[in-house]
C-alpha positions in Angstrom: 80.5 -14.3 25.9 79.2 -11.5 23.9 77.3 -12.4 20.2 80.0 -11.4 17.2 81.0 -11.5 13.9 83.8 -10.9 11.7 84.2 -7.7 9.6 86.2 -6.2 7.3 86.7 -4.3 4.2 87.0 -5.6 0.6 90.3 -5.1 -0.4 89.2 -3.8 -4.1 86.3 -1.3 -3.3 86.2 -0.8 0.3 83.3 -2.0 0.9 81.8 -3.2 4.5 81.8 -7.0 4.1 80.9 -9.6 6.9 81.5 -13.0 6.9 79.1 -16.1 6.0 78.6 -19.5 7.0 79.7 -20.4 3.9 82.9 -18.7 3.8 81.9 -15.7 1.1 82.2 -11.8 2.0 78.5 -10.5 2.3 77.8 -6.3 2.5 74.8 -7.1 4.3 75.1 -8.0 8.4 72.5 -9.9 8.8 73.8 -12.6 6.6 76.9 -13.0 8.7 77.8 -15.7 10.6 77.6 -15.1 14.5 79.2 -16.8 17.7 78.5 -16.2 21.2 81.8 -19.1 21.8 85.4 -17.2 22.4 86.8 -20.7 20.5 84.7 -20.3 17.5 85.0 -16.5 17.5 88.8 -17.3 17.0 87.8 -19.7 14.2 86.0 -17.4 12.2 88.8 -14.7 12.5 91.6 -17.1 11.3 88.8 -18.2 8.1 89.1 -14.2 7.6 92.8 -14.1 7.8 93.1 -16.5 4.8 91.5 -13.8 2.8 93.9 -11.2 4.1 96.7 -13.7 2.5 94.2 -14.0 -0.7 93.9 -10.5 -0.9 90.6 -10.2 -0.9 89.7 -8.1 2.3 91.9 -6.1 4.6 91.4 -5.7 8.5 89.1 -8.4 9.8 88.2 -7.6 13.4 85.8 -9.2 15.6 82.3 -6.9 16.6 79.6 -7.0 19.3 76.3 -7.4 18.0 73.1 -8.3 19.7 70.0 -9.7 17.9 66.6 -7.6 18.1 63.0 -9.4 16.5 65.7 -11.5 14.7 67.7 -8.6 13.1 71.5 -8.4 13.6 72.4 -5.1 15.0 75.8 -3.5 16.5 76.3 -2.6 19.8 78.5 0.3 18.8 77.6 3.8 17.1 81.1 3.0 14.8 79.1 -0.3 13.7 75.8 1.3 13.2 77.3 4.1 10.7 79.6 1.4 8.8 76.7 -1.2 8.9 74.5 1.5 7.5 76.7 2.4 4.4 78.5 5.9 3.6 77.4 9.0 5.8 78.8 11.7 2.5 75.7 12.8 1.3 75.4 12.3 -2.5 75.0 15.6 -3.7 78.6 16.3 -2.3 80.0 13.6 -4.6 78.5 15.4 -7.9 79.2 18.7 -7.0 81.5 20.5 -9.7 84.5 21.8 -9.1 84.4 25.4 -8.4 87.8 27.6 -8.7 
């Protein structure tokens, strides 16, 4: 069975979140909590699920990562660009309006 973790957004700003051992959202993968055991994979997406009800994230899903020199990294190029934060460059978010 493939390495994964749980990921999702946070319901009040969006923001990537992965799940931790201890039960808390983190925006940072490396601090999630990984399974390479289909039962436990299913455990960690019904912990997430409870949060859906709580409303504190929306969409848990289950991703393949594999481990490099110890770092957590997605198998997926989707992953990689929503592990790696917002691709709008930030001179397009201050722009000003122009008529």
């Amino acid at each position: 069975m493939p390495l994964k973790a749980v990921t999702a957004n946070r319901l009040r700003e969006g923001d990537v979140v992965y799940l931790t051992e201890s039960g808390l959202w983190s925006n940072w993968l490396n601090q999630a909590t990984v399974s390479n055991d289909a039962a436990a994979q299913e455990g960690l997406l019904q912990r997430a699920e409870a949060d859906v009800a709580a409303r504190k994230i929306v969409a848990p899903y289950l991703i393949d990562l594999i481990e490099v020199d110890g770092i957590l990294q997605p198998t997926s190029t989707r992953e990689n660009i929503r592990a790696a934060g917002p691709t709008v460059r930030a001179d397009y978010r201050t722009a000003p309006l122009v008529a």
